[in-house]
ZADO-1210 file (C-alpha; in nm, 4 decimals, padded with zeros to 6 digits):
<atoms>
<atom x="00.0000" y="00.0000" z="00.0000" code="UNK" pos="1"/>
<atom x="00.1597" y="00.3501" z="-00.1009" code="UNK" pos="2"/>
<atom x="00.1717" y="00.6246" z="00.1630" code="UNK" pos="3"/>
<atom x="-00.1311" y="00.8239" z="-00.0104" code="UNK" pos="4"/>
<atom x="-00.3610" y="00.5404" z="00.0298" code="UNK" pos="5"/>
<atom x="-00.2340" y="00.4996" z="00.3740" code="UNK" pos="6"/>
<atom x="-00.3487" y="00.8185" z="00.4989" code="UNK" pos="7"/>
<atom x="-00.6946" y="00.8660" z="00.2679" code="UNK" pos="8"/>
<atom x="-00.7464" y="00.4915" z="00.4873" code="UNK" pos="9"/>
<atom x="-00.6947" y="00.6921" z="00.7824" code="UNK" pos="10"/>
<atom x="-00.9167" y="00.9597" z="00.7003" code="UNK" pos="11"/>
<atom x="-01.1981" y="00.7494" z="00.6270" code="UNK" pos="12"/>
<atom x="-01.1619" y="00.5781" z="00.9300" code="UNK" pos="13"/>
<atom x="-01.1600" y="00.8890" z="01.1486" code="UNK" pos="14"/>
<atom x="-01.3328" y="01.1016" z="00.9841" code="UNK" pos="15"/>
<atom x="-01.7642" y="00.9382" z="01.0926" code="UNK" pos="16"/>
<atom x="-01.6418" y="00.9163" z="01.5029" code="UNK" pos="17"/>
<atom x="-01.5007" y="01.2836" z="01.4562" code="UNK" pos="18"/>
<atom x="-01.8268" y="01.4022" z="01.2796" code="UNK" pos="19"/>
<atom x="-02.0610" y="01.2364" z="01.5432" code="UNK" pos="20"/>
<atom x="-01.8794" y="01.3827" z="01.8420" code="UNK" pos="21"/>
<atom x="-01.8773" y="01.7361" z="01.6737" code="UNK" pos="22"/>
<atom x="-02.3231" y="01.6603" z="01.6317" code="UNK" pos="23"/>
<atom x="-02.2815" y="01.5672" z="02.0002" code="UNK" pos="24"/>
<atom x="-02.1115" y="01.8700" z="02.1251" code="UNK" pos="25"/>
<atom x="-02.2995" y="02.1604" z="01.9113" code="UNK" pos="26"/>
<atom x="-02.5086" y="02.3790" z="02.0817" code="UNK" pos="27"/>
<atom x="-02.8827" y="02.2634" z="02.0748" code="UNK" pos="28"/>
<atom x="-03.1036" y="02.5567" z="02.1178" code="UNK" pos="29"/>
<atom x="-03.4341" y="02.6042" z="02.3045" code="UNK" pos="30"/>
<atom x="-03.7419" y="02.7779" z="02.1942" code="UNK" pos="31"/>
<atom x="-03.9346" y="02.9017" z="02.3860" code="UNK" pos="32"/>
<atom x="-04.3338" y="02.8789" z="02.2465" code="UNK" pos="33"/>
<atom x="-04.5600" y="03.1453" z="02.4237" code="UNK" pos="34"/>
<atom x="-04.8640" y="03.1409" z="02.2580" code="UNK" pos="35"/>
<atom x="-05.2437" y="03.2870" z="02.3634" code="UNK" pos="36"/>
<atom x="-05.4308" y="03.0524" z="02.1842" code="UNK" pos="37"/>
<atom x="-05.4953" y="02.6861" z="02.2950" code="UNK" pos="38"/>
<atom x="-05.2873" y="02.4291" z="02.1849" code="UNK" pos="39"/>
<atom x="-05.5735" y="02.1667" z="02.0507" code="UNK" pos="40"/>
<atom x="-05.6913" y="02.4060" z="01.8400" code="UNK" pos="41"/>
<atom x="-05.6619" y="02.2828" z="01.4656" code="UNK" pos="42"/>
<atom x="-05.6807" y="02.6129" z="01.3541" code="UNK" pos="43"/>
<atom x="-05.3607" y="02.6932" z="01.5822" code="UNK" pos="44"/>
<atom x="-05.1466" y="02.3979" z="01.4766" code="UNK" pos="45"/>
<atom x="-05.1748" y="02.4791" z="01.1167" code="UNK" pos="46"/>
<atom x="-04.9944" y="02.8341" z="01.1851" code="UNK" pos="47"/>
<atom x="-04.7314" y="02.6131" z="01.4168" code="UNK" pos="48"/>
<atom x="-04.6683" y="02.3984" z="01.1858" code="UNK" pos="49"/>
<atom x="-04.5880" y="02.6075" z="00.8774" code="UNK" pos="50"/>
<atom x="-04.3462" y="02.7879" z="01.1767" code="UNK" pos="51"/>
<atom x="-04.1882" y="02.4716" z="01.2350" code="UNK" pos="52"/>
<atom x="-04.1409" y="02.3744" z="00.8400" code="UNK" pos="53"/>
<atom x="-04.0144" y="02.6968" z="00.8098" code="UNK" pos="54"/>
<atom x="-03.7539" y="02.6470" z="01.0282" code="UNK" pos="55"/>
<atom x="-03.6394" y="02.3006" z="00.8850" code="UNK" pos="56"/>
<atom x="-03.6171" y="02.4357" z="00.5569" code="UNK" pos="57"/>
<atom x="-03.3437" y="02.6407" z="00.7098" code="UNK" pos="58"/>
<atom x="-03.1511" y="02.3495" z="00.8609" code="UNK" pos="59"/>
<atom x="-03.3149" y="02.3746" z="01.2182" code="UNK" pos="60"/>
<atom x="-03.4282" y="02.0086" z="01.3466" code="UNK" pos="61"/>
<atom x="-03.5637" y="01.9226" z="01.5997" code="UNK" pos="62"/>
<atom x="-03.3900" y="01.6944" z="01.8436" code="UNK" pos="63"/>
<atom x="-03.0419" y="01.7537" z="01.6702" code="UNK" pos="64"/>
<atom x="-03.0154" y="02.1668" z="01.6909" code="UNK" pos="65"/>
<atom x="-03.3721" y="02.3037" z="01.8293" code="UNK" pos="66"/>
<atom x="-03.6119" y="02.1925" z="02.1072" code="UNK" pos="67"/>
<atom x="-03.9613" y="02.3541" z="02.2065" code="UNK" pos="68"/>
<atom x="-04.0968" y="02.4292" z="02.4962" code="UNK" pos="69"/>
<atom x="-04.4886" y="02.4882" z="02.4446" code="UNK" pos="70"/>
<atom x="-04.6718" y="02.7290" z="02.7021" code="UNK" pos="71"/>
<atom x="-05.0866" y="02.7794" z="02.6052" code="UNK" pos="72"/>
<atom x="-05.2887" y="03.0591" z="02.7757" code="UNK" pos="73"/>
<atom x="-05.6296" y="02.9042" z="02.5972" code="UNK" pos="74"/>
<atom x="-05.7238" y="03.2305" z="02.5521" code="UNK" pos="75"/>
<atom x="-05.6915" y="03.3561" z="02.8927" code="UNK" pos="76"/>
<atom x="-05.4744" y="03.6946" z="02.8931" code="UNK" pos="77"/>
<atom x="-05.4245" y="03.7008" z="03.2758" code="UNK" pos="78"/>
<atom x="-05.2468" y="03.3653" z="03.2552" code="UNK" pos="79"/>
<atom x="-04.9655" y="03.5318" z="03.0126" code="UNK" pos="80"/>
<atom x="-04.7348" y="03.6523" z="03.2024" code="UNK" pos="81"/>
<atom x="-04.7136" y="03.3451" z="03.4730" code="UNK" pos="82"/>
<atom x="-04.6404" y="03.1296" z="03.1436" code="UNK" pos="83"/>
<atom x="-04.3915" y="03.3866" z="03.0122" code="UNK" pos="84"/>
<atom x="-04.2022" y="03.3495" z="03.3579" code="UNK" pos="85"/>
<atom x="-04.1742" y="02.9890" z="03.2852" code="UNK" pos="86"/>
<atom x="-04.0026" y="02.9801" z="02.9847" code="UNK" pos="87"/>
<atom x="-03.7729" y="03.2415" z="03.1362" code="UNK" pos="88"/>
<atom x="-03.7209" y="03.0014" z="03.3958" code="UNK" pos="89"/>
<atom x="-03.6156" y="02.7306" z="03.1830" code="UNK" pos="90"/>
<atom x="-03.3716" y="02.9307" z="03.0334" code="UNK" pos="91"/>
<atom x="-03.4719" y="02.9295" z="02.6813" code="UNK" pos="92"/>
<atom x="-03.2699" y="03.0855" z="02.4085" code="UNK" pos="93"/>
<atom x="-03.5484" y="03.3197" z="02.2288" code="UNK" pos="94"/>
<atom x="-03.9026" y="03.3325" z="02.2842" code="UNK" pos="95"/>
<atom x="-04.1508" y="03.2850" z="01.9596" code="UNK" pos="96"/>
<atom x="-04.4830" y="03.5194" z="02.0930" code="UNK" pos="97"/>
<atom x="-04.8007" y="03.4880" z="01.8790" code="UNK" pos="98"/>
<atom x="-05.0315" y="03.7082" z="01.9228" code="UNK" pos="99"/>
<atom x="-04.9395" y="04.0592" z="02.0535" code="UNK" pos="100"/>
<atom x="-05.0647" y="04.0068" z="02.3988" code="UNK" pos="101"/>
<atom x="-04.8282" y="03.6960" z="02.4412" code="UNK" pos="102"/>
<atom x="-04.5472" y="03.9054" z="02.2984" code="UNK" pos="103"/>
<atom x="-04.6260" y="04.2111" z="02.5456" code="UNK" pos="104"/>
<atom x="-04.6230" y="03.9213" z="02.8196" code="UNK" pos="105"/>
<atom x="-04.2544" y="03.8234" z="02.7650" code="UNK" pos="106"/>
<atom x="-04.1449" y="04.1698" z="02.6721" code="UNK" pos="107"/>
<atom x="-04.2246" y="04.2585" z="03.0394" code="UNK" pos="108"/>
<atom x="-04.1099" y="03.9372" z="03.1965" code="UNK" pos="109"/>
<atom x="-03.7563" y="03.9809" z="02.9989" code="UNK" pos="110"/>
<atom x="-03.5387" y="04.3018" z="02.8394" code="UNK" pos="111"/>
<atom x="-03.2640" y="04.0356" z="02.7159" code="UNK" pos="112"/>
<atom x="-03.4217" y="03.7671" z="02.5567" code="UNK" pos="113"/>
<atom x="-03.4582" y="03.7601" z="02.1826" code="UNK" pos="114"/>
<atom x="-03.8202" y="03.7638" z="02.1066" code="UNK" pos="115"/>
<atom x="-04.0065" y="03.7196" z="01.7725" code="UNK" pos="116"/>
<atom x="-04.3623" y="03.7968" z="01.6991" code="UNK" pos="117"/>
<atom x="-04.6225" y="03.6392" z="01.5199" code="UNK" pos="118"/>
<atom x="-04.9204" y="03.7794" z="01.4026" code="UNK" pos="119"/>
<atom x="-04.8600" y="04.1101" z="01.6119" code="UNK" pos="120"/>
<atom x="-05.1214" y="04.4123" z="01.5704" code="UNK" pos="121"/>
<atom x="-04.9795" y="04.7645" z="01.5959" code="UNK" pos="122"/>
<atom x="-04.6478" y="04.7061" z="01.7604" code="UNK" pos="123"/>
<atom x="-04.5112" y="05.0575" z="01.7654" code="UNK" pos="124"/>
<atom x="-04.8376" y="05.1584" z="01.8978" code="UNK" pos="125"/>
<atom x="-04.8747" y="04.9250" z="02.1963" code="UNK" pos="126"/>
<atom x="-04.5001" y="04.9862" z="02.2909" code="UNK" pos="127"/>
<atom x="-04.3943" y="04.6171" z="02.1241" code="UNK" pos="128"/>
<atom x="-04.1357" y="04.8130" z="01.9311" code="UNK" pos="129"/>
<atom x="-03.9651" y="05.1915" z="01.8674" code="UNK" pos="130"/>
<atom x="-04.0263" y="05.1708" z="01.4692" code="UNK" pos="131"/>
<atom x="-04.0907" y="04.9086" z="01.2268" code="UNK" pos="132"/>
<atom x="-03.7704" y="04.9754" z="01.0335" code="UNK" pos="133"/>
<atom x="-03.5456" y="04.9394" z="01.4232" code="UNK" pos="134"/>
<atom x="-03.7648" y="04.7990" z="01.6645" code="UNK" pos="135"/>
<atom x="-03.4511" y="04.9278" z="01.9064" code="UNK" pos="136"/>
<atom x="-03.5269" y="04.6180" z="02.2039" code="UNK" pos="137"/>
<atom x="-03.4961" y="04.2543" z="02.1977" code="UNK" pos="138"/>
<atom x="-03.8343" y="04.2402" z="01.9796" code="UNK" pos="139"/>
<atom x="-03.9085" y="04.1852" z="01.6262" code="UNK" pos="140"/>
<atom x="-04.0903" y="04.0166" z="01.3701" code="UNK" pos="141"/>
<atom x="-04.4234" y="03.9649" z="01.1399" code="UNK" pos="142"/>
<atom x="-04.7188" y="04.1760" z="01.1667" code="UNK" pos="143"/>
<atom x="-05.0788" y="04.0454" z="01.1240" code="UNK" pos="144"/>
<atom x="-05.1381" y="04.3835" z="00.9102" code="UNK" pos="145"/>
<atom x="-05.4757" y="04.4561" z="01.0551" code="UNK" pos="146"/>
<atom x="-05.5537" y="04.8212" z="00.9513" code="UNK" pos="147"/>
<atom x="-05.7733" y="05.0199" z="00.7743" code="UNK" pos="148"/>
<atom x="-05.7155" y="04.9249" z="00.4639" code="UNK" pos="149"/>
<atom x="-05.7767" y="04.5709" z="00.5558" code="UNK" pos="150"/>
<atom x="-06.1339" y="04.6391" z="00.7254" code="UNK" pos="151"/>
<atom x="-06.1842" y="04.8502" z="00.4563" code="UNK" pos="152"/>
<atom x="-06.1353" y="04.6281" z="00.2211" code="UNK" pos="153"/>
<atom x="-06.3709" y="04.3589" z="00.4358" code="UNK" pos="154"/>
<atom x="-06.6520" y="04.6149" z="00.4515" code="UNK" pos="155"/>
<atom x="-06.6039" y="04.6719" z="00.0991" code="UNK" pos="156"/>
<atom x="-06.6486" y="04.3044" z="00.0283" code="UNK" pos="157"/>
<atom x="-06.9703" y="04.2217" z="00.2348" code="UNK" pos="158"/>
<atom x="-07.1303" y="04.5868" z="00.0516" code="UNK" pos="159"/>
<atom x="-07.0765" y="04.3716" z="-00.2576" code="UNK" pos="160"/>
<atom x="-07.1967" y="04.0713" z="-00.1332" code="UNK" pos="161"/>
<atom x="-07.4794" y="04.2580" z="-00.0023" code="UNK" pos="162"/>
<atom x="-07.5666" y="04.5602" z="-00.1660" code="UNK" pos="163"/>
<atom x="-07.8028" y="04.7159" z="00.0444" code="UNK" pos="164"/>
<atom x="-07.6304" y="04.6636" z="00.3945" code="UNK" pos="165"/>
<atom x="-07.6535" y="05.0026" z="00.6063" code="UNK" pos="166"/>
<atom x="-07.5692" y="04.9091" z="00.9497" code="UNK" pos="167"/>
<atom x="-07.2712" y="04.7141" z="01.0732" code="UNK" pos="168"/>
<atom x="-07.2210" y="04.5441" z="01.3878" code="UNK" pos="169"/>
<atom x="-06.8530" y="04.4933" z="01.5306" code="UNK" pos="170"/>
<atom x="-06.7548" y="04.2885" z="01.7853" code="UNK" pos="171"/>
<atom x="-06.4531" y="04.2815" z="01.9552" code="UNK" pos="172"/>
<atom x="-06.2790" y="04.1999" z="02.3330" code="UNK" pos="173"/>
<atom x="-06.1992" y="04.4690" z="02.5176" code="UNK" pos="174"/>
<atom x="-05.9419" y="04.3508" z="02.6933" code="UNK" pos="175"/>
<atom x="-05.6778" y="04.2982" z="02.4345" code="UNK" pos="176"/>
<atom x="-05.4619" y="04.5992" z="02.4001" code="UNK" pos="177"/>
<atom x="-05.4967" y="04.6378" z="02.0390" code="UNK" pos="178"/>
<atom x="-05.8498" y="04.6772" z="02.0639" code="UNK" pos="179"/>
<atom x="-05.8763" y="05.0702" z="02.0337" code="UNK" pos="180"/>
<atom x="-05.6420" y="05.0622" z="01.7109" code="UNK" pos="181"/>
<atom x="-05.9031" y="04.8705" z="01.5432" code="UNK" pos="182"/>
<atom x="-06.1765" y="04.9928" z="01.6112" code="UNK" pos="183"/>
<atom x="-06.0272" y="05.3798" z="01.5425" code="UNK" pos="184"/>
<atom x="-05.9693" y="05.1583" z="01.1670" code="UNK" pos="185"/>
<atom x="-06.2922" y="04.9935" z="01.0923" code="UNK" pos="186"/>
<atom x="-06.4527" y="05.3091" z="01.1860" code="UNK" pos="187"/>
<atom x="-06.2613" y="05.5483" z="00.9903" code="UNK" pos="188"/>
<atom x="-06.3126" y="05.2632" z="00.6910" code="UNK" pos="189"/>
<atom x="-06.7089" y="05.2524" z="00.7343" code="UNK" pos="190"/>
<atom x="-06.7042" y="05.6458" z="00.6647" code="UNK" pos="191"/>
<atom x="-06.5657" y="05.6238" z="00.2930" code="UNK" pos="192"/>
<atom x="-06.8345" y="05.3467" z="00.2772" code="UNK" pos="193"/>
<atom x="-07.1307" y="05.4945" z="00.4146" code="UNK" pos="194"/>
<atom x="-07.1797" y="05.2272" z="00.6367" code="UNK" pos="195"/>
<atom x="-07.3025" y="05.2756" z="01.0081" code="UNK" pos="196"/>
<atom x="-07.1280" y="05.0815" z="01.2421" code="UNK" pos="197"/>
<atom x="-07.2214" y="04.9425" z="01.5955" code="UNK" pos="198"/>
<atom x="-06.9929" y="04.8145" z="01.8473" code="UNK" pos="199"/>
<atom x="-07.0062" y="04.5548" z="02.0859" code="UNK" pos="200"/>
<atom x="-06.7968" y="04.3814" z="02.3205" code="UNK" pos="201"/>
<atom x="-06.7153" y="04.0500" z="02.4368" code="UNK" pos="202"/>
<atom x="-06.4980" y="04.0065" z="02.7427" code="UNK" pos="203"/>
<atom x="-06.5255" y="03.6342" z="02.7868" code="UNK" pos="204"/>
<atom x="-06.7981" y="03.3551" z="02.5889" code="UNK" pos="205"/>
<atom x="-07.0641" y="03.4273" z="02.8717" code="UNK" pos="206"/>
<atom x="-07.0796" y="03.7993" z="02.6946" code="UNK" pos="207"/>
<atom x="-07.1452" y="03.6216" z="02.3335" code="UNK" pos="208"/>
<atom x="-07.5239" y="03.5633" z="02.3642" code="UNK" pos="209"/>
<atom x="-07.5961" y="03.8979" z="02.5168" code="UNK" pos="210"/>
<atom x="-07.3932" y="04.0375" z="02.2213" code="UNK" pos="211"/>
<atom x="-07.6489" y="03.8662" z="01.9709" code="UNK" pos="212"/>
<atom x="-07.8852" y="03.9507" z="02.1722" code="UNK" pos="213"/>
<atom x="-07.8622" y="04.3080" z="02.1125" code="UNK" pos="214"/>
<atom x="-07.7586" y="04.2949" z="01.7457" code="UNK" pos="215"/>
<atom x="-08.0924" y="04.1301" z="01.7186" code="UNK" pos="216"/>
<atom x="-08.2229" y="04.4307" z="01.8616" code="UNK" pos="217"/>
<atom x="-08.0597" y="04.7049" z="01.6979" code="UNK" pos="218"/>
<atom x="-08.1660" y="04.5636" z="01.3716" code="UNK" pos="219"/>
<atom x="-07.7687" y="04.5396" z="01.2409" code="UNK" pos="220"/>
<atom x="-07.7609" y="04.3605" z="00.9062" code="UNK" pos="221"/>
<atom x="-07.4197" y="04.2282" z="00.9000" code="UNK" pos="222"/>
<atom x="-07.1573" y="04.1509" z="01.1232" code="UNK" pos="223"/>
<atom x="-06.7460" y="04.2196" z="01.1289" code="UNK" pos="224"/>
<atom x="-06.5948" y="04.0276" z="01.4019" code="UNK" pos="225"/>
<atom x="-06.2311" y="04.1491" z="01.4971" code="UNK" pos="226"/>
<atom x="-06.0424" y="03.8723" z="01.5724" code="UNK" pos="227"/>
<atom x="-05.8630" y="03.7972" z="01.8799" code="UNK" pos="228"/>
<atom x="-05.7569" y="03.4424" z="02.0800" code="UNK" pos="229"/>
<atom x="-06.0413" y="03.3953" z="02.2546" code="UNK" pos="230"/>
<atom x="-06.3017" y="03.4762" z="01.9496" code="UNK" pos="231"/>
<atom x="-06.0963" y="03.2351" z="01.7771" code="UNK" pos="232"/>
<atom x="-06.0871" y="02.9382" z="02.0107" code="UNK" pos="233"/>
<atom x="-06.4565" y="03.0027" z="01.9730" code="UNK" pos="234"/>
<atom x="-06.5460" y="03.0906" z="01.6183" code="UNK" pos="235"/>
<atom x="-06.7595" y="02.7628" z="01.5704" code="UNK" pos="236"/>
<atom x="-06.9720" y="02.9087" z="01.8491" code="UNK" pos="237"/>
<atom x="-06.9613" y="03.2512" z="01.7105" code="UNK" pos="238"/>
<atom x="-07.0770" y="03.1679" z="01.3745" code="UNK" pos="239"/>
<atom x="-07.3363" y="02.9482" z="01.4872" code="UNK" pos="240"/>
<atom x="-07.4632" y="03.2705" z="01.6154" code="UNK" pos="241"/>
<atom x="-07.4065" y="03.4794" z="01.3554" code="UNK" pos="242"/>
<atom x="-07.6078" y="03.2112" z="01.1442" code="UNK" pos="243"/>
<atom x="-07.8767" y="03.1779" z="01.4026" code="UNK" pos="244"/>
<atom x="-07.9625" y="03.5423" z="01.3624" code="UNK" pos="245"/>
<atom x="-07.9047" y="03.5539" z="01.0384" code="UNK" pos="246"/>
<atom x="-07.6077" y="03.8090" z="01.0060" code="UNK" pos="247"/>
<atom x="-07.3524" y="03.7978" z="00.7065" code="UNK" pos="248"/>
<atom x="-07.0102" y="03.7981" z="00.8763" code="UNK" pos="249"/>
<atom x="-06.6837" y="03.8945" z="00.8017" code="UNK" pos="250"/>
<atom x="-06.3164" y="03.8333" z="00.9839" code="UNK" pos="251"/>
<atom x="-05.9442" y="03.8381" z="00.9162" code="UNK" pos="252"/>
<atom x="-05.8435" y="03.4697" z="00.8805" code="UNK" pos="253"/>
<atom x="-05.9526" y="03.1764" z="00.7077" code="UNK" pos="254"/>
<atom x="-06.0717" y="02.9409" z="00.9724" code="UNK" pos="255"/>
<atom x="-06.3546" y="03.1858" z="01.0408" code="UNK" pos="256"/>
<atom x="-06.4897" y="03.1069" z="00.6972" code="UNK" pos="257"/>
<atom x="-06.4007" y="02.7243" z="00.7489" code="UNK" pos="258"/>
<atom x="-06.6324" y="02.7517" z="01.0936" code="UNK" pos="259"/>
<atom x="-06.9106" y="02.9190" z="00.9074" code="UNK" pos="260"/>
<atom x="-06.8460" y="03.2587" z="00.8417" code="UNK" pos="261"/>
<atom x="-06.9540" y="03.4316" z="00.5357" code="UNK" pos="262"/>
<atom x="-06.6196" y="03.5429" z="00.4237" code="UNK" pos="263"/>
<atom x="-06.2928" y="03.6183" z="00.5579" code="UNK" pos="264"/>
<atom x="-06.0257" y="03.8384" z="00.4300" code="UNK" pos="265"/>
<atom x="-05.6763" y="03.8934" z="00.5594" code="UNK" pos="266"/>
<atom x="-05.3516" y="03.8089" z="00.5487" code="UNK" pos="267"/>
<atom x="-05.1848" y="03.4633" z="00.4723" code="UNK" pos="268"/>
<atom x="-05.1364" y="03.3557" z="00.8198" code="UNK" pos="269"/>
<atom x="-04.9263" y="02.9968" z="00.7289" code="UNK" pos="270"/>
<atom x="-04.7123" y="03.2383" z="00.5823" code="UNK" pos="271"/>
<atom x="-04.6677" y="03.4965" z="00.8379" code="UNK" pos="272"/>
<atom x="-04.5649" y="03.2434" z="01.0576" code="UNK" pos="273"/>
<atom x="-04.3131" y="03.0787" z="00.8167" code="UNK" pos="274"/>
<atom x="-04.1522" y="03.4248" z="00.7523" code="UNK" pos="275"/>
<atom x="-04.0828" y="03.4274" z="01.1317" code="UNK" pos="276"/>
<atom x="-03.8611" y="03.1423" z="01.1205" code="UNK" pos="277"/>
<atom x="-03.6323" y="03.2899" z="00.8724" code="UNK" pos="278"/>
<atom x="-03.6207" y="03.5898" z="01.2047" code="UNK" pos="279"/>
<atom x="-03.5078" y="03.2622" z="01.4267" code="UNK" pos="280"/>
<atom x="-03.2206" y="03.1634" z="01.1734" code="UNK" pos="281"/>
<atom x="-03.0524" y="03.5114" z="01.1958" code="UNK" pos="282"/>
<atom x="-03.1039" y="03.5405" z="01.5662" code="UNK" pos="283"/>
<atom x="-02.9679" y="03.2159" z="01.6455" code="UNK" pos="284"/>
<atom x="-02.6699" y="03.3002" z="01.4077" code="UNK" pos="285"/>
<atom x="-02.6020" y="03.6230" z="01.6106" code="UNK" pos="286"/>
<atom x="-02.8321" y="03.9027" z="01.4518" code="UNK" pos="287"/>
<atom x="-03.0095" y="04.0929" z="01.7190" code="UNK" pos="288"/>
<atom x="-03.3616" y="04.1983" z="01.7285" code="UNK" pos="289"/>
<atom x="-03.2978" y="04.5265" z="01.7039" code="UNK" pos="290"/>
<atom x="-03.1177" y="04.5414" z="01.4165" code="UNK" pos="291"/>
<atom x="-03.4202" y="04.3361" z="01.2475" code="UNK" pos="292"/>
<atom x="-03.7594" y="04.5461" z="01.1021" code="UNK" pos="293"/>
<atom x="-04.0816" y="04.4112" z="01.1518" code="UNK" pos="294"/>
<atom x="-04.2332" y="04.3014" z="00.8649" code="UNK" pos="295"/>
<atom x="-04.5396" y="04.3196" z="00.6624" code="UNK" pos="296"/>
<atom x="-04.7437" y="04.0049" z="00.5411" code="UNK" pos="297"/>
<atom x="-04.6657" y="03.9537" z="00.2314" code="UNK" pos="298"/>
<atom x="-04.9598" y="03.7262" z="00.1097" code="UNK" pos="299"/>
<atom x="-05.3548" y="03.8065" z="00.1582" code="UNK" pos="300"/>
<atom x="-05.6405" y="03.5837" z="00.0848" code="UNK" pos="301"/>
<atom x="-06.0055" y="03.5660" z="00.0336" code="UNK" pos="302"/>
<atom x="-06.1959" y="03.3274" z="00.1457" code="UNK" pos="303"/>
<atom x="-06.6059" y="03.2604" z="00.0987" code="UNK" pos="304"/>
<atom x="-06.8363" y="02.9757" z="00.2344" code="UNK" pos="305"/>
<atom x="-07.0656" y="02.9363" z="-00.0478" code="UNK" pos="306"/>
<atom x="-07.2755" y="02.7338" z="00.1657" code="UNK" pos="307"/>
<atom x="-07.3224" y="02.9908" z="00.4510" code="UNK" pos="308"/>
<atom x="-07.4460" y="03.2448" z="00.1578" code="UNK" pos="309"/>
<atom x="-07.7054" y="03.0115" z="00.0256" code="UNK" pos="310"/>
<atom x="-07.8271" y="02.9186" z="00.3738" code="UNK" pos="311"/>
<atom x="-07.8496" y="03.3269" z="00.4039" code="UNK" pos="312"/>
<atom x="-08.0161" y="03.3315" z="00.0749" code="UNK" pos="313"/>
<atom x="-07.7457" y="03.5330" z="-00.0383" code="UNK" pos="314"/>
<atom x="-07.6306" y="03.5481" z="-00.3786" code="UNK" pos="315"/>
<atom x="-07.2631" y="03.6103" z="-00.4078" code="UNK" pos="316"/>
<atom x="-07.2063" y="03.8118" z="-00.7264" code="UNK" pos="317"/>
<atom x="-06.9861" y="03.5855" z="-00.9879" code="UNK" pos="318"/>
<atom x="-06.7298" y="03.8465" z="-00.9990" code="UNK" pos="319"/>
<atom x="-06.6503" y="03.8213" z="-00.5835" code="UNK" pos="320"/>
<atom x="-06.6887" y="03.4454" z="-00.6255" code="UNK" pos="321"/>
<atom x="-06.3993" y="03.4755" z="-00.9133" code="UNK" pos="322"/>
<atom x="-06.1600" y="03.6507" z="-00.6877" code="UNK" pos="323"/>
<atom x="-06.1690" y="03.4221" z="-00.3677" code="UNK" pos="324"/>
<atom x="-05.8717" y="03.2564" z="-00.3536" code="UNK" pos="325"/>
<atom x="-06.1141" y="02.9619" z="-00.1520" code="UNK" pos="326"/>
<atom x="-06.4614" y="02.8883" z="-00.2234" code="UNK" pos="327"/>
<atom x="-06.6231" y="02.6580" z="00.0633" code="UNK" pos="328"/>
<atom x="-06.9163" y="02.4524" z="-00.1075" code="UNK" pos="329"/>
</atoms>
């Protein structure tokens, strides 16, 4: 055997122990998972999911170089920051927050942590962030872009479903911080529309049939539900109701439509949360937060249960039906 085959023998033989033992002793990173939803919720594992693909696409697996840790407030606020102190606790190495209350939750329990947002509603406003082009903390990443162009465009969409619509109920919870921000944007979008809107709230599910109740009374002919973790662990509910008294409704993401809804409108939320992996790769390659803008979404869709609209005796105009980028028969 010559000396050059000698020592590519060696190499091979070294080389698999030396690659294992460098696997071994490589940083695996935690992730923390704060999230205000619930964690059963099918609705809530599609967005977790597309996170998660998103970050294997860019080499992150788990077991090998990532772990999760999974806290659920099943949409009770108060129980945020308790969670967030867990996580803390454990020591993680960034904290994924989804929606904004979550991500005001470990803001507060943490200034050093890296933190990325998903799905997060006015962030400069509600203190999340300085600007969207330096957020200037240890928080960044995707907004859920609700805003008056969005409404707008939803109360645009539900005139053309039904022409004749005057008055608009809105219901929304109170308690989320984001709350006055949209309402100050559906209401300044119902002006260019001519659209009257009233408002009602819903604290907690006991407030939902009292909520009906008066819509019912106040004669509202369609209904815009601004959508928050607790309206979403209960949209099934909600658009039984909606159906019940007959009310056209409109949210921001799909799986309002999927529950029963007349339409949704909003943006791509598998792909918001995707997009905030790529914000995991560059922290957990050094970047810092700060040095990161927030982001827009990037994708919107439409989405229309045909069967809701003939059980409304609605008739959804070909051209709307033509731009949904779902139909539900």
């Amino acid at each position: 055997m010559n000396r050059r085959a000698f020592v590519t023998g060696l190499a091979a033989i070294f080389a698999a122990p030396l690659t294992a033992e460098a696997q071994q002793v490589g940083k695996i990173y935690s992730i923390g998972y704060l999230s205000a939803g619930t964690a059963s919720d099918a609705g809530n594992t599609r967005y977790i999911e597309a996170f998660r693909r998103g970050l294997h696409e860019l080499g992150w697996i788990e077991g090998q170089n990532i772990t999760f840790d999974y806290r659920y407030a099943d949409g009770q606020f108060d129980r945020l920051p308790a969670l967030a102190d867990e996580l803390i606790r454990l020591n993680v190495d960034l904290i994924a927050a989804s929606p904004t209350p979550a991500a005001l939750a470990a803001k507060n329990a943490t200034p050093t942590i890296p933190i990325v947002g998903m799905s997060l509603t006015e962030p400069v406003e509600v203190g999340l962030v300085a600007t969207l082009a330096r957020p200037g903390g240890n928080v960044t990443g995707v907004t859920y872009g609700v805003d008056a162009e969005i409404f707008g465009k939803q109360l645009a969409l539900i005139k053309e479903a039904m022409p004749s619509v005057r008055r608009v109920a809105v219901l929304s919870n109170p308690s989320i911080p984001t709350q006055p921000a949209a309402l100050k944007a559906v209401t300044t979008a119902a002006r260019s529309l001519a659209v009257q809107l009233q408002p009602f709230a819903a604290r907690a599910p006991g407030d939902f049939d009292p909520a009906f109740a008066a819509m019912g009374r106040e004669r509202v002919g369609a209904l815009v539900v601004v959508m928050d973790p607790m309206m979403f662990l209960h949209r099934s509910r909600l658009a039984d109701a909606a159906m019940t008294h007959r009310l056209p409704s409109v949210s921001t993401q799909a799986p309002w439509a999927e529950a029963g809804g007349l339409l949704t409108y909003g943006p791509n939320l598998s792909d918001v949360y995707r997009r905030a992996a790529t914000y995991v790769d560059k922290i957990l390659k050094g970047a810092k937060p700060a040095d990161l803008p927030v982001e827009q979404p990037a994708k919107f869709e439409l989405v229309i249960n045909f069967k809701t609209a003939k059980a409304l005796g609605l008739t959804i105009p070909p051209s709307l039906l033509a731009r949904a980028d779902q139909v539900i028969e």
